[in-house]
C-alpha positions in Angstrom: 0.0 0.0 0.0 2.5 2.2 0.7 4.5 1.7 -2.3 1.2 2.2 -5.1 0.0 5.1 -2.6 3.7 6.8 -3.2 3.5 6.2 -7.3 0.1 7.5 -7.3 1.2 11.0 -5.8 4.4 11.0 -7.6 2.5 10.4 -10.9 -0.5 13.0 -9.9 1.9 15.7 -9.2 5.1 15.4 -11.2 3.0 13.4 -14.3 -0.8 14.6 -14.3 0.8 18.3 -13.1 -1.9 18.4 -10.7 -2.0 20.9 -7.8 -2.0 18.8 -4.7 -1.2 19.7 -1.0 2.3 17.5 -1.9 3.8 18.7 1.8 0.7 16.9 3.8 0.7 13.9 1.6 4.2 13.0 2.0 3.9 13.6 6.0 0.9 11.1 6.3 2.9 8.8 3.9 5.9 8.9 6.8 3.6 8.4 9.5 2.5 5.5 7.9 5.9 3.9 7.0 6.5 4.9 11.0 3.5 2.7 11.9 5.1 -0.2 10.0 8.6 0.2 11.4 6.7 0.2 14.7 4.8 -3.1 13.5 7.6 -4.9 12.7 9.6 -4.7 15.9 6.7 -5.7 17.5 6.3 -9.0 15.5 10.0 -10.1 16.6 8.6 -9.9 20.2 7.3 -13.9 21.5 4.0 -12.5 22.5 1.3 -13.6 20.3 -0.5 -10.7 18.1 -4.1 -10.2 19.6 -7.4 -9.5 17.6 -7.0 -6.0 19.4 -4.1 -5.4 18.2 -4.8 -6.6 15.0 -7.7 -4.2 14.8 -5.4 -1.3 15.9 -3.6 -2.2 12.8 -6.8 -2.2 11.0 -8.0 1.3 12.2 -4.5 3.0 11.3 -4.3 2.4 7.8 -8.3 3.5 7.8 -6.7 6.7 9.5 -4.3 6.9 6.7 -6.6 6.4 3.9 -8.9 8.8 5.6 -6.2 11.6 5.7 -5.1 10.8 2.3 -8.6 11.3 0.7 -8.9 14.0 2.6 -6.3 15.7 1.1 -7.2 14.8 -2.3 -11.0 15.2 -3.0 -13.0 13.0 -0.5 -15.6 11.2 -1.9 -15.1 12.3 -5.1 -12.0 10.5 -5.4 -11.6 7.3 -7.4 -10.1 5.8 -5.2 -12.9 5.9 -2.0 -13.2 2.7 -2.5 -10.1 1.3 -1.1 -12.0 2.1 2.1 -13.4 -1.9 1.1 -10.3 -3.5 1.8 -10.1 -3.0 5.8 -13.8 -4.2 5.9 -13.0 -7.5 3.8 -10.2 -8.1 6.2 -12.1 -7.7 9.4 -14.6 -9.6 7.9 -12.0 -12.5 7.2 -9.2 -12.5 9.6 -11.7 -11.2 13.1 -14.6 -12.1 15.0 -18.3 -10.9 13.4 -18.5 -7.8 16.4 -14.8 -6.4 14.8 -16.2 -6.4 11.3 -19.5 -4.7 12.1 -17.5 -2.0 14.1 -14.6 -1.9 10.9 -18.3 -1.2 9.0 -19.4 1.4 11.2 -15.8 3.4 11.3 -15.2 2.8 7.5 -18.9 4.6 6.7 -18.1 7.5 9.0 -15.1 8.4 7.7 -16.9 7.7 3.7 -19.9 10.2 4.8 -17.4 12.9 7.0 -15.4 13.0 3.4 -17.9 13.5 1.6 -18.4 17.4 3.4 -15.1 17.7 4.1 -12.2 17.5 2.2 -9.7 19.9 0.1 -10.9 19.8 -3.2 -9.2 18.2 -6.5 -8.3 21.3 -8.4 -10.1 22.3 -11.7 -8.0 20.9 -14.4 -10.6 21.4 -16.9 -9.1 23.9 -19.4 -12.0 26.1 -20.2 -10.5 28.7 -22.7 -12.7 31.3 -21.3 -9.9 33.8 -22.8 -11.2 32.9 -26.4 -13.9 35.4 -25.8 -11.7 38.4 -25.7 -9.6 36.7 -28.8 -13.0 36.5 -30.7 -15.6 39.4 -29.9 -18.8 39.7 -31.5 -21.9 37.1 -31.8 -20.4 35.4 -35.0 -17.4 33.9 -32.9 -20.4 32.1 -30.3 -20.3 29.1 -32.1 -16.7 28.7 -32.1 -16.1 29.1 -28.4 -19.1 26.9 -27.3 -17.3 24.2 -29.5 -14.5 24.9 -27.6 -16.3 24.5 -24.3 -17.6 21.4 -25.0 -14.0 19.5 -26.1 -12.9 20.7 -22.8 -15.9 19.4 -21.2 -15.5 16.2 -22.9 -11.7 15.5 -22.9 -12.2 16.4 -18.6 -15.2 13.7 -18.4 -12.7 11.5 -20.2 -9.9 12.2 -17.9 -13.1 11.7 -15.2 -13.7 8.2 -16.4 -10.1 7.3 -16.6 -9.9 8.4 -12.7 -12.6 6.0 -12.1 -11.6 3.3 -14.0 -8.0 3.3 -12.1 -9.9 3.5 -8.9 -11.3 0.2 -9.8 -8.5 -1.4 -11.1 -6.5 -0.7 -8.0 -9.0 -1.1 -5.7 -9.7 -4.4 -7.3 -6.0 -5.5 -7.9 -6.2 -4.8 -4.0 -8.9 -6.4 -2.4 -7.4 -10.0 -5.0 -4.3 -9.5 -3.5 -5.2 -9.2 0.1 -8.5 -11.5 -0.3 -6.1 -14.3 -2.1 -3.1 -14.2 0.5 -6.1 -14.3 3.0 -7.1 -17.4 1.3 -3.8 -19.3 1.4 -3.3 -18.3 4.9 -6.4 -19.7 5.6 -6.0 -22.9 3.6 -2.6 -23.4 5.4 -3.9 -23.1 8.3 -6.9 -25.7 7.8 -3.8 -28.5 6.4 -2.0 -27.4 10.0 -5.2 -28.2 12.0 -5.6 -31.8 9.9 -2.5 -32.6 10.4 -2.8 -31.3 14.3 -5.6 -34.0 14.7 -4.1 -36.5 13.4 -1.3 -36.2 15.3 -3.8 -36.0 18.1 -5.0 -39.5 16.9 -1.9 -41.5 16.9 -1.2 -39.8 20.1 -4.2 -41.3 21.6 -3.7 -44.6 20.3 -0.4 -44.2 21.8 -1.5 -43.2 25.1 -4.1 -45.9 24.8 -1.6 -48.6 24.6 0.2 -47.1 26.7 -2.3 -47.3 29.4 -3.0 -51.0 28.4 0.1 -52.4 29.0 1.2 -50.5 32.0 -2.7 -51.6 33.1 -1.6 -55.3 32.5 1.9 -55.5 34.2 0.5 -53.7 37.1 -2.2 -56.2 37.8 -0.2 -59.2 36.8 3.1 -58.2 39.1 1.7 -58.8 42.2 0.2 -62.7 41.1 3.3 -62.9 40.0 5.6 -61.9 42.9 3.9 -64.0 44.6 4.3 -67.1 42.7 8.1 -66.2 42.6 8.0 -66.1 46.6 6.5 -69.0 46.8 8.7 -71.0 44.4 11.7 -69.2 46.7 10.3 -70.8 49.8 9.9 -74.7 47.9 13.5 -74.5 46.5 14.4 -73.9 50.5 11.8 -76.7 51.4 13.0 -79.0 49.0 16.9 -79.4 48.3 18.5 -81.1 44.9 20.0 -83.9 47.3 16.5 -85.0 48.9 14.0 -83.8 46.4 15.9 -83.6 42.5 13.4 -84.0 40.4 10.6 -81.6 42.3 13.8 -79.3 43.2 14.3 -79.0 39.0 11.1 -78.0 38.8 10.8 -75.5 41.1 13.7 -74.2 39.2 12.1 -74.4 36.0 9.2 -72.6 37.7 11.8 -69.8 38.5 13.1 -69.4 35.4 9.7 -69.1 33.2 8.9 -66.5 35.9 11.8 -64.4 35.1 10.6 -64.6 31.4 7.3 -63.2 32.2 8.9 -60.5 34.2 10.7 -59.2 31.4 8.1 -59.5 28.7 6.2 -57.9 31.3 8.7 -54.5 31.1 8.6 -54.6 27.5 4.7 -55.3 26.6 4.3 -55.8 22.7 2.6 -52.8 21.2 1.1 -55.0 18.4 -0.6 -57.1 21.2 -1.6 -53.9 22.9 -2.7 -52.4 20.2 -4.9 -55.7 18.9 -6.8 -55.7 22.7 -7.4 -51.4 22.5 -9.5 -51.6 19.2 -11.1 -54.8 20.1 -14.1 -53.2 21.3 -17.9 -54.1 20.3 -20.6 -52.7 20.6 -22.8 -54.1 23.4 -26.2 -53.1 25.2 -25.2 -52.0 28.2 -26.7 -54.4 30.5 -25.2 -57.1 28.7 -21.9 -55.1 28.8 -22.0 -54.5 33.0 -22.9 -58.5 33.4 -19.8 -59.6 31.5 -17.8 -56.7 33.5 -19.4 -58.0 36.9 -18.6 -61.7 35.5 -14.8 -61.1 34.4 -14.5 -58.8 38.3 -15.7 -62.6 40.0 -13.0 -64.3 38.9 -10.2 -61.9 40.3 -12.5 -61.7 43.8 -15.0 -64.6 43.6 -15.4 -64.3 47.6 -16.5 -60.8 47.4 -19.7 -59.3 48.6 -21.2 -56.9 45.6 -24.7 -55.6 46.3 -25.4 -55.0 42.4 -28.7 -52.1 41.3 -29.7 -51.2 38.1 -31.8 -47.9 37.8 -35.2 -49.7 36.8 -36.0 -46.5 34.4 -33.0 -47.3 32.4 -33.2 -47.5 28.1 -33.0 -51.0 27.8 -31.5 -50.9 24.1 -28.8 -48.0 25.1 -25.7 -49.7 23.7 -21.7 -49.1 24.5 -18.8 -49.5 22.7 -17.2 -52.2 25.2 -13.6 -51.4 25.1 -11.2 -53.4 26.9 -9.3 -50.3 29.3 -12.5 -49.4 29.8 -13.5 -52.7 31.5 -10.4 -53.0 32.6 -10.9 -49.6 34.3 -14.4 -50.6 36.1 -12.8 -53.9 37.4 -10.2 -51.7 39.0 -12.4 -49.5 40.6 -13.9 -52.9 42.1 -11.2 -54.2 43.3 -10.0 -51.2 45.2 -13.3 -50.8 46.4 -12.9 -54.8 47.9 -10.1 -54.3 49.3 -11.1 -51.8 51.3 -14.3 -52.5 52.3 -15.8 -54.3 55.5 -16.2 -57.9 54.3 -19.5 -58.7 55.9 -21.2 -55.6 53.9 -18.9 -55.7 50.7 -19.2 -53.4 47.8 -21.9 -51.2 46.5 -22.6 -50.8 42.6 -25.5 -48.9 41.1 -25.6 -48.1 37.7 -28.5 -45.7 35.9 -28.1 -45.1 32.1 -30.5 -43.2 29.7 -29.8 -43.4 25.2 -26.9 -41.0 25.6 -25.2 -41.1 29.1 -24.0 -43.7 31.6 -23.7 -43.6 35.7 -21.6 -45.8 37.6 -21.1 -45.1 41.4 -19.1 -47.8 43.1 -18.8 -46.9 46.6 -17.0 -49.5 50.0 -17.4 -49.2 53.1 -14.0 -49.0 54.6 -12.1 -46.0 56.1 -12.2 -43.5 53.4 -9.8 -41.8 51.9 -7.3 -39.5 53.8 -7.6 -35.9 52.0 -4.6 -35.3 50.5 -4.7 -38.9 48.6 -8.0 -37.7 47.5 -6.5 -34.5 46.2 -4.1 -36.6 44.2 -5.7 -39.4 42.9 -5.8 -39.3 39.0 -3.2 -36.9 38.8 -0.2 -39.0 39.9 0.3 -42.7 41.4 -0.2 -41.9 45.1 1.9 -44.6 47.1 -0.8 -46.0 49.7 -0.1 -49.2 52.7 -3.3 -51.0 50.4 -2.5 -52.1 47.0 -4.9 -50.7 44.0 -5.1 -47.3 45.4 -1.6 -45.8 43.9 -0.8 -46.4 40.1 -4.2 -48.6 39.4 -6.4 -45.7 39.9 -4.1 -43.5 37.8 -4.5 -45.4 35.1 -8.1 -45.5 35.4 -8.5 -41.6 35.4 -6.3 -41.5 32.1 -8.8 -44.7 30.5 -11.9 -42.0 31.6 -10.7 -39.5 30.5 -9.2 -41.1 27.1 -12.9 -42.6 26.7 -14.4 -39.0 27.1 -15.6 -39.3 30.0 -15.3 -37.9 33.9 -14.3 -39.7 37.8 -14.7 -38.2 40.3 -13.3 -39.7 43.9 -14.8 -38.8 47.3 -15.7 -39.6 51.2 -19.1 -40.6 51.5 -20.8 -38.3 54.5 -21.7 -42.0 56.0 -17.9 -43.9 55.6 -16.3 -45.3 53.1 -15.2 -43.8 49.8 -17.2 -43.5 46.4 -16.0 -43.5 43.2 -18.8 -41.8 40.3 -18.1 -42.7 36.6 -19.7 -41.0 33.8 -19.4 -42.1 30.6 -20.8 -41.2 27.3 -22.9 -44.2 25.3 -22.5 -45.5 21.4 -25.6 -43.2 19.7 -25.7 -43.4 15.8 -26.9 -40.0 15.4 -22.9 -38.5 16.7 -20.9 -41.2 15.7 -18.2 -39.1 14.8 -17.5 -37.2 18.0 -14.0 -35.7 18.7 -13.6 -37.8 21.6 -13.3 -41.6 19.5 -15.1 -43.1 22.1 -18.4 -41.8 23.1 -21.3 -39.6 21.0 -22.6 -37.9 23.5 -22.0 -35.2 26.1 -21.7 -36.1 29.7 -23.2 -35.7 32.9 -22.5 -37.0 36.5 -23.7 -40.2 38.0 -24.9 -39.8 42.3 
């Protein structure tokens, strides 16, 4: 802009030889080149550029143009109508409120040039002198033919004004409105690629979760099993015992192996469990959850209730860290629980939105492990509270959906799940999981 605004007063005044205010021009011309020496030390500052200041930048130049049609005709000047290209670029670049207020400062300034303004200079070269060459009625004709070349060749010179108006105007709003476009269009392949990226993260994370999910519930079993091996090998020396002694040993060394595959789980195994999810109705899908929790604690005590207004064909996508997660939650909830009155599950469910509440009826909580659970593996005297329950908030919230981990005003803590269903009508929700916003089970 500042370079075509330049030609175009050097070409008005040095090539057209018309009379323009040339001092006042060139001085809003500087303070216009200041404003961009201003801009672009401010662009190799790290704070972002904010819609405010990019409508600053917006209302200079709209300042500039204003004092430059000002100073050369107003409204009458072709070239009003580079007042457009602010407008287009609020419209494009900034919220709808900017652009309606670009609109509002933009016609101002068209209607306040429009009264006032220094005018454009009368180029037209009436030869109002032919009179005095040519007295007398019979020279009339002569010098009203005069007038009206002069008339015409100004209308032409008129018309070519307006025509350059358009042309630059146009040639402007293209430029802007096209490098607008490519910004915008590079910006759209950023965000595709973004979510992809955001994809295979998740899948990552998701595997992630899995196997860390695995070796911490198998490490225990398996410690176990290795102590126990320890204490036959004592029990039973190679001298008295050889052949039960070598396979004690044998026992040992296959649980060595399943150690170390356990600190290097295979991501193509992980990754076959996490997309082996179905879709299931959901009480079908919290039976086979409830069947799958009995065999880790078949002497538990689980007093199981079902919401009897529940949608009886609301379906879920039955992913494996998800059940994974919910037999977590039950075993923690076992462990710490009074046997004789075990562990509470109710579950409510509508076509869009799932409630779990688990609660036991142990001691609770203490606060600050409350505080932290989900954020971090809290280490805890009972197993299933510290890196277990961890991984369970990052399942939830991986799923799309919320925990939340509290003291129950009579004892015992309580654990609330909700979790968005499988709906047909949202299938393609951000969150991969669910289709459905969320709400929280009690």
């Amino acid at each position: 802009m500042i370079f075509s605004e330049s030609v175009l007063i050097f070409v008005s005044i040095y090539g057209l030889r018309i009379q323009l205010p040339e001092q006042p021009l060139w001085l809003v011309m500087s303070l216009v080149i200041a404003a961009n020496i201003y801009t672009s030390f401010r662009l190799q500052l790290a704070q972002p550029v904010t819609e405010g200041e990019l409508f600053g930048q917006l209302i200079i130049d709209v300042a500039a143009i204003t004092l430059l049609l000002y100073l050369t005709g107003g409204a009458s000047n072709p070239i009003i109508w580079v007042f457009l290209l602010p407008v287009i670029i609020s419209a494009i670049m900034l919220p709808q409120a900017y652009a309606w207020y670009m609109v509002m400062i933009t016609t101002s300034m068209y209607t306040v040039l429009m009264t006032y303004n220094v005018p454009l200079p009368a180029i037209e070269p009436h030869a109002s002198y032919l009179h005095s060459l040519h007295p007398g009625m019979s020279n009339y004709a002569l010098l009203q033919q005069e007038h009206a070349i002069s008339d015409r060749n100004y209308f032409n010179l008129h018309v070519f004004g307006m025509w350059f108006g358009f042309v630059f105007s146009a040639g402007l709003v293209a430029y802007f409105v096209v490098e607008l476009a490519v910004a915008l269009r590079r910006q759209e392949r950023n965000l595709a690629e973004a979510r992809e990226n955001a994809l295979r993260d998740e899948r990552v994370v998701a595997l992630g979760t899995l196997a860390a999910s695995a070796a911490h519930d198998m490490s225990t079993p398996l410690g176990t099993v290795a102590i126990i091996a320890h204490e036959l090998e004592n029990e039973y020396p190679a001298h008295r015992f050889p052949d039960l002694h070598e396979k004690v040993q044998i026992i040992q060394q296959q649980m060595q192996r399943c150690k170390a595959a356990l600190s290097v789980m295979s991501a193509s195994a992980g990754e076959l469990r996490a997309e082996s999810g179905r879709v299931l109705r959901v009480v079908d899908y919290l039976d086979d959850v409830i069947n799958q929790w009995r065999t880790h604690k078949p002497g538990a005590k689980l007093n199981f209730f079902i919401d009897p207004e529940v949608a009886e064909d609301a379906q879920i996508i039955a992913e494996r860290t998800l059940t994974h997660s919910i037999i977590n939650i039950l075993n923690n909830a076992a462990e710490a629980t009074v046997q004789d009155k075990g562990v509470a599950f109710h579950a409510a469910w509508d076509t869009t939105h799932l409630s779990l509440v688990v609660r036991d009826f142990g001691a609770g909580l203490p606060p600050d492990m409350a505080e932290m659970a989900g954020k971090q593996p809290v280490p805890s005297k009972k197993r299933g509270l510290g890196v277990g329950l961890f991984l369970t908030y990052s399942t939830i919230s991986r799923l799309g959906g919320r925990i939340k981990l509290y003291n129950h005003e009579t004892g015992g803590a309580c654990v609330e799940l909700s979790l968005p269903l499988f709906t047909t009508e949202n299938d393609h929700d951000n969150s991969g999981y669910g289709q459905a916003a969320l709400i929280a089970g009690g």
